[in-house]
C-alpha positions in Angstrom: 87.2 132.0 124.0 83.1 132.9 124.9 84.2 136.5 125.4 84.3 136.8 121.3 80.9 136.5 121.1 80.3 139.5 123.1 82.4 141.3 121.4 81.2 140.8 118.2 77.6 141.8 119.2 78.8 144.8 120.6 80.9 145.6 117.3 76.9 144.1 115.9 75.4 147.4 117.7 77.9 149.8 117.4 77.6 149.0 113.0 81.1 148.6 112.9 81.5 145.2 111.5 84.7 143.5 111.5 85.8 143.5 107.3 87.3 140.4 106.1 88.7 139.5 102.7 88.7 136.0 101.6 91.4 134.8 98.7 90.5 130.9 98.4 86.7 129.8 97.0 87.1 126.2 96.8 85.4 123.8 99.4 86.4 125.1 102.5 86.4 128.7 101.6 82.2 128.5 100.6 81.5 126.9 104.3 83.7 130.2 105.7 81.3 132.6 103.6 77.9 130.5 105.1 79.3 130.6 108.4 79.9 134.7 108.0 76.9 135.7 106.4 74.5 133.5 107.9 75.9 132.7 111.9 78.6 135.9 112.4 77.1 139.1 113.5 79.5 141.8 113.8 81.6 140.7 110.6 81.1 141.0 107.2 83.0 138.8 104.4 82.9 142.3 101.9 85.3 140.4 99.3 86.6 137.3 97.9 89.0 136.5 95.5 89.5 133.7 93.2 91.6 132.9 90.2 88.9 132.0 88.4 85.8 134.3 89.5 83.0 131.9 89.4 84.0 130.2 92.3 83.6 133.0 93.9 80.7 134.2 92.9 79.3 130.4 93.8 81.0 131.0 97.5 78.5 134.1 98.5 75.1 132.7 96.0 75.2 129.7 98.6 76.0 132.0 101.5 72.5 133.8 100.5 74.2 136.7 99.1 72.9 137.8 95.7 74.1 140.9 95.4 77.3 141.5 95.0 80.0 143.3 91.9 82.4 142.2 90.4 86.0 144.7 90.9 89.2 144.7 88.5 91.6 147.3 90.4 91.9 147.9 94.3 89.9 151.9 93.5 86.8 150.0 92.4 86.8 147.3 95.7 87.4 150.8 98.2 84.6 152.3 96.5 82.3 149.3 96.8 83.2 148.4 99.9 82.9 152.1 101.6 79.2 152.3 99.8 78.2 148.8 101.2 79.1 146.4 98.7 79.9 143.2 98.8 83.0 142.8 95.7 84.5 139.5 93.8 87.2 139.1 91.9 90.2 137.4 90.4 93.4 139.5 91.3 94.5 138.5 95.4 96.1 142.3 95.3 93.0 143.8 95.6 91.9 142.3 98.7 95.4 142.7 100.1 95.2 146.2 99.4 92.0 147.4 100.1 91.9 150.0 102.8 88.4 149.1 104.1 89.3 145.9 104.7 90.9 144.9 108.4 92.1 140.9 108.0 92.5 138.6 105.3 92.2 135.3 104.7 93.9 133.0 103.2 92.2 129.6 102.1 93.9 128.0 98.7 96.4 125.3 100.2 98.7 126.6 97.6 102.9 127.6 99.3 103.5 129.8 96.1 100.3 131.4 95.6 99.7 131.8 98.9 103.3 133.6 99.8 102.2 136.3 97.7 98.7 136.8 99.1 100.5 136.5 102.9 103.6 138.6 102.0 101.1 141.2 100.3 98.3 141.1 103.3 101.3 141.7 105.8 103.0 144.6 103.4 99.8 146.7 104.0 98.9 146.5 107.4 96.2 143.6 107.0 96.3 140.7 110.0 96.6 137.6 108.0 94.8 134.6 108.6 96.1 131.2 107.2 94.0 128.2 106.6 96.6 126.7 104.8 98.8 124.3 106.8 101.3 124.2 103.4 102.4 127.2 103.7 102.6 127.9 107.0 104.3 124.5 107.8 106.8 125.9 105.1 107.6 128.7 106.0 105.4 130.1 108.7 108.6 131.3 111.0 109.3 133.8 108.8 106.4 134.9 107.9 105.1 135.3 111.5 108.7 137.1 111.9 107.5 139.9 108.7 104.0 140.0 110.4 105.9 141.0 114.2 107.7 143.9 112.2 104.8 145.2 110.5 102.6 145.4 113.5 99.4 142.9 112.6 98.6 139.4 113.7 100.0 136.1 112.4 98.0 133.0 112.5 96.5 129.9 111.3 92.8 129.1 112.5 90.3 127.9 114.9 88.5 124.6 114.1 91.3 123.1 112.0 93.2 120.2 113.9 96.4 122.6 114.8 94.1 125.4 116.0 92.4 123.2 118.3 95.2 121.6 119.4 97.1 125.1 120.6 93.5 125.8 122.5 93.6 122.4 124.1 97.1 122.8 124.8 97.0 126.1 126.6 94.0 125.0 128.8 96.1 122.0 129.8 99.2 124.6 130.5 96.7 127.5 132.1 95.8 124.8 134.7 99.4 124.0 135.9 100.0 120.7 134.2 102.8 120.2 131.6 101.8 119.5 128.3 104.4 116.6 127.0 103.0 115.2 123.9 100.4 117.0 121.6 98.7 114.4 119.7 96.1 114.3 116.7 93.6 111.2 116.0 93.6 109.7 112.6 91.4 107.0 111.2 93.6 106.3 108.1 97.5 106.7 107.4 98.4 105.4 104.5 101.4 107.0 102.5 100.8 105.6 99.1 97.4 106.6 98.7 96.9 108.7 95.2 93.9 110.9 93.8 92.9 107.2 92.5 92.3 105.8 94.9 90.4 108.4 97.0 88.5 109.7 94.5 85.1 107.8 94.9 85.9 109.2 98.9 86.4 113.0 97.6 83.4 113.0 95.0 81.2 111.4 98.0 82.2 115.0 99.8 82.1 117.6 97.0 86.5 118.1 98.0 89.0 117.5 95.6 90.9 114.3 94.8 94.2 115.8 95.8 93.3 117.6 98.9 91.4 114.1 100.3 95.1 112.2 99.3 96.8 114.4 101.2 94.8 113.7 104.3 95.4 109.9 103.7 98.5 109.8 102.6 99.6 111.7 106.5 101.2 114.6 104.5 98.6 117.3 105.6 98.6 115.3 109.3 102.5 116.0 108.8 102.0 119.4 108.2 99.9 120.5 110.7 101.3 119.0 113.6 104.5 121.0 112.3 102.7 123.8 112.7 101.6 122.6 116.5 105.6 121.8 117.5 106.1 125.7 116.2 103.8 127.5 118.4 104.8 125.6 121.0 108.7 124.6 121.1 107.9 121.2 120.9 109.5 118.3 118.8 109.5 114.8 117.3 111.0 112.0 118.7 112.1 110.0 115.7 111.5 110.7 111.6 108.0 110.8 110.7 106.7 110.6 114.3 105.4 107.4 116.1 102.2 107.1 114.7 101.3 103.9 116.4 98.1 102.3 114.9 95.9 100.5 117.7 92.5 98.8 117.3 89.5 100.6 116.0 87.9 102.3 119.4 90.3 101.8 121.6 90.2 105.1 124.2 92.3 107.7 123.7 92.5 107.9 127.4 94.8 105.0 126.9 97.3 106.9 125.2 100.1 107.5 127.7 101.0 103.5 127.1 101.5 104.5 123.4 104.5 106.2 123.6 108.0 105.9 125.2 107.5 107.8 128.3 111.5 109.4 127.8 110.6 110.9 124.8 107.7 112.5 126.3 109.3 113.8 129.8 113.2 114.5 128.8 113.0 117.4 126.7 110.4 120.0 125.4 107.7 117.3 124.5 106.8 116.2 121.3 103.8 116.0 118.7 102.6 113.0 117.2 99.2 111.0 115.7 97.7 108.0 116.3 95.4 105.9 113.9 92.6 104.3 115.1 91.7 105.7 118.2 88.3 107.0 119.6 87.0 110.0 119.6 88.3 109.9 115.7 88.5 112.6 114.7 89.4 114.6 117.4 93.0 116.1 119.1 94.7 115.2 122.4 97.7 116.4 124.7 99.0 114.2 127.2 100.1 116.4 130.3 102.5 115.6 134.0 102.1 117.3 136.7 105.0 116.9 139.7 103.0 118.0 143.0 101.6 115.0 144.7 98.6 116.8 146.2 97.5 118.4 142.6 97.8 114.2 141.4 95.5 113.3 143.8 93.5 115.9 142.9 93.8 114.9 139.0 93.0 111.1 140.3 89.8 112.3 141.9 88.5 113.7 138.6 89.1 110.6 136.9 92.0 111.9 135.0 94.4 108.3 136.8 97.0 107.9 138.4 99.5 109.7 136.3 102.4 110.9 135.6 100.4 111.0 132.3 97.3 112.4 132.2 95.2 112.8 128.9 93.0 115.9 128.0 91.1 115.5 124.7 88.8 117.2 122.6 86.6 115.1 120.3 85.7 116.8 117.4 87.4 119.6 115.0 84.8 121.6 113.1 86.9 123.4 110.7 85.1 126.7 108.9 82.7 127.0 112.0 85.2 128.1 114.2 87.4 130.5 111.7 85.2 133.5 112.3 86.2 133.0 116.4 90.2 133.3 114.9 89.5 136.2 113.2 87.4 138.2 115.9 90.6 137.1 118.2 93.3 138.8 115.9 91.6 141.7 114.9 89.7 142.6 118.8 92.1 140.9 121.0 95.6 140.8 119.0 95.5 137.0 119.8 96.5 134.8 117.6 95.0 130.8 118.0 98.2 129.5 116.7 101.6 130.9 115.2 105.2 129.8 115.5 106.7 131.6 118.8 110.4 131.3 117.1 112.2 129.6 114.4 110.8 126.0 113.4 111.2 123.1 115.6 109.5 120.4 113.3 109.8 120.9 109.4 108.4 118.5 106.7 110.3 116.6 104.1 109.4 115.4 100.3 109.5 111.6 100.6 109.2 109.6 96.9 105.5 107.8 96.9 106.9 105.1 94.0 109.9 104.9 91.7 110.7 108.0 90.8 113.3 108.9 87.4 115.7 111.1 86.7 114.0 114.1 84.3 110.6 113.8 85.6 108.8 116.7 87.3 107.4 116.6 90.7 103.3 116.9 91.3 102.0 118.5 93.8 100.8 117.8 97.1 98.3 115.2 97.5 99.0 113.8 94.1 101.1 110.8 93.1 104.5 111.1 93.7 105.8 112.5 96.9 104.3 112.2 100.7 105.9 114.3 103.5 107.7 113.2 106.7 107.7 115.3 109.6 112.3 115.7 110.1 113.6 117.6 112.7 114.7 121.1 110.9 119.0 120.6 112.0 118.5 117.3 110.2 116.9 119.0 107.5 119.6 121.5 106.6 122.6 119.3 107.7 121.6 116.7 104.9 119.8 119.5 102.7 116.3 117.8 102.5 113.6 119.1 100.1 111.1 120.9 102.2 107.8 119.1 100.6 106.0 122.4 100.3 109.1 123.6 97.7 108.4 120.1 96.0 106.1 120.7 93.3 107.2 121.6 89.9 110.9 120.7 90.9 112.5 118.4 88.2 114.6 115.2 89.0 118.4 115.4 88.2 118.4 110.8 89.1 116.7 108.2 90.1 115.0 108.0 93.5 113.8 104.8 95.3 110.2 104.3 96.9 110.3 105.8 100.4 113.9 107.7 100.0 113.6 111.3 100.8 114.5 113.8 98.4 117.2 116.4 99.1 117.5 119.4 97.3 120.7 118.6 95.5 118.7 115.8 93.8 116.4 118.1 91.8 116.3 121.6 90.2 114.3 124.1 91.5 111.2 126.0 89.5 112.9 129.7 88.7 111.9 132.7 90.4 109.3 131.4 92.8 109.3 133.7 96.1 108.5 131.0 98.4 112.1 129.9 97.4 113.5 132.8 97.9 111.6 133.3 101.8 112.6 129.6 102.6 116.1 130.5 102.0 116.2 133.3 104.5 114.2 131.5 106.4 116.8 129.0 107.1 119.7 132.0 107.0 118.0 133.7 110.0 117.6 130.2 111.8 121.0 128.4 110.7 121.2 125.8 113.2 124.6 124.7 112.0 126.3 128.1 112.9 124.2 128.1 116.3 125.8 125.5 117.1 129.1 126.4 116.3 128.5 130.0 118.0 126.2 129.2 121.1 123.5 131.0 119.7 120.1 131.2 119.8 118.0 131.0 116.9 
């Protein structure tokens, strides 16, 4: 979208920067505060938040920012903020509630934590940006629903794999062609990958060993193509997706012999992955298009013959590309990706080894659990543990390698609020009573 950059100049010269909040420090959240300070005119990052403040502090020192304080109630950051300061600290309600600031954002990969910082964002007016594909791929329905009520923008980011999917995907639709399949390009899928094994890959990177599993082990691929079927009504065809693996290099343009062509064309499309293919990384969607003069057109410009023809995009540059999502929701009211109803793909704890009865779950990207992306009927007729609830539950038996967990075989953390919003999450989108009543979720 080019016209953001106009935009923010113009908010550059009137010296009414865009004022964003930032609850998340880690990796991802420092190249977000470079790209701000040093690349964004007409936004300022005026706070971030941290459970532990150092990280913080870190995130804006490597940004080139130097000078900045350090807040302990919401008075203190409105105060700063108003008089040109930039503000840290360790409390997510601060930034949620600060009246200077217009959008937050929300970087920690954490569902519970990061319920709180959404619910409390939305509570006070702030757009809410998610670069967490956990939590929205848990219970982003509902949260995009309080969002719609309260009047501010929903959405999870440019950059990131399901952000540049929904761009590519409504170019392909903006053009006339039917977008069928909504694809993502993997180099590695393996499920039983553990912060063992991928730690010498994480320390190579400066990222975590758990965040790197989760990449491998296709549970944060699981998620975010959850978050793709979502925002666009689309599906999966079987559990887990396709995933077919093909040789090293081989073209994505080659994709449309990949998949069954009935899964694709009867029904609302689906999303799915492939491993091995080039560009790697980077995102495709596979598109028909029924009038014969428009495919001869579409032959011309060395698109084929059809009826498939593949659009792609070879790269996803993650933190670059968040300040564009941001601009979007707070000058245009757009949001790059949210879901448009209830959810169409959800994503299901699956056991990673043995497990036993008394144990308690890790967390995601650890060594017990991958997810599987299950169809969200399937998931409430046979009451499967959504993977983003999985953490901290504790196992009532024994479950097998590969068996998916349901939620009658484990108990529940107490009191958690992503609980609680999952619950009537799947009350307000009951697909066992639609059915029964005609209705539409």
């Amino acid at each position: 979208m080019i016209i953001v950059d106009s935009a923010l100049a113009e908010r550059e010269r009137e010296g009414r920067p865009i004022r964003v909040g930032m609850v998340g420090a880690g990796f991802m959240g420092r190249g977000i505060a470079l790209q701000i300070a040093q690349s964004t005119p007409g936004m300022e990052l005026v706070a971030i938040c941290n459970r532990n403040i150092e990280p913080a502090q870190r995130a804006y020192r490597e940004a080139g920012v130097e000078s900045f304080i350090e807040v302990e109630s919401t008075k203190q950051a409105e105060a700063a903020i108003s008089s040109g300061k930039y503000i840290v600290c360790d409390d997510p309600d601060i930034v949620c509630t600060a009246g200077p600031i217009d959008v937050v954002l929300e970087v920690t990969g954490a569902v519970e934590y990061g319920t709180h910082v959404a619910l409390k964002a939305i509570e006070h007016g702030k757009h809410i940006i998610l670069m967490n594909a956990e939590l929205d791929g848990t219970i982003g329905p509902l949260l995009k629903h309080r969002a719609d009520q309260a009047g501010v923008i929903y959405t999870n980011t440019d950059g990131d794999q399901p952000g540049v999917i929904m761009n590519l995907y409504r170019f392909v639709k903006g053009i006339g062609v039917r977008p069928v399949l909504c694809g993502n390009i993997k180099g590695l899928q393996d499920p039983y990958r553990n912060p063992t094994t991928q730690a010498a890959f994480a320390k190579q990177w400066g990222q975590k060993a758990h965040m790197v599993t989760s990449f491998a082990d296709g549970t944060k691929i699981t998620f975010e193509q959850a978050i793709v079927a979502n925002a666009t009504g689309m599906t999966i065809a079987k559990r887990g997706m396709f995933g077919p693996t093909v040789p090293g290099g081989t073209p994505i343009e080659e994709a449309a012999n990949w998949y069954p062509h009935e899964a694709l064309l009867d029904g609302p499309g689906i999303v799915d992955y492939v491993v091995g293919a080039d560009p790697g990384p980077g995102v495709f969607v596979l598109g028909t298009h029924d009038h014969p003069a428009q495919q001869h057109y579409l032959n011309l410009y060395k698109l084929g013959e059809g009826p498939l023809y593949c659009f792609y995009t070879p790269y996803h540059l993650c933190h670059f590309e968040v300040p564009t999502t941001i601009a979007k929701a707070v000058l245009f009211k757009d949001a790059t990706i949210a879901p448009i109803d209830g959810p169409c793909v959800d994503v299901v704890a699956t056991a990673k080894i043995d497990l036993k009865a008394g144990e308690v779950l890790d967390g995601i990207g650890y060594y017990m659990t991958y997810g599987q992306a299950e169809r969200p009927d399937i998931c409430q007729s046979e009451r499967l543990l959504p993977m983003g609830l999985a953490e901290g539950a504790r196992l009532k038996r024994d479950i097998a390698t590969d068996a998916v967990l349901t939620l009658d075989d484990v108990e529940l953390p107490a009191g958690r609020m992503c609980d609680q919003l999952r619950a009537e999450q799947d009350a307000m989108w009951d697909f066992a009573r639609d059915q029964r009543t005609g209705a539409v979720g």
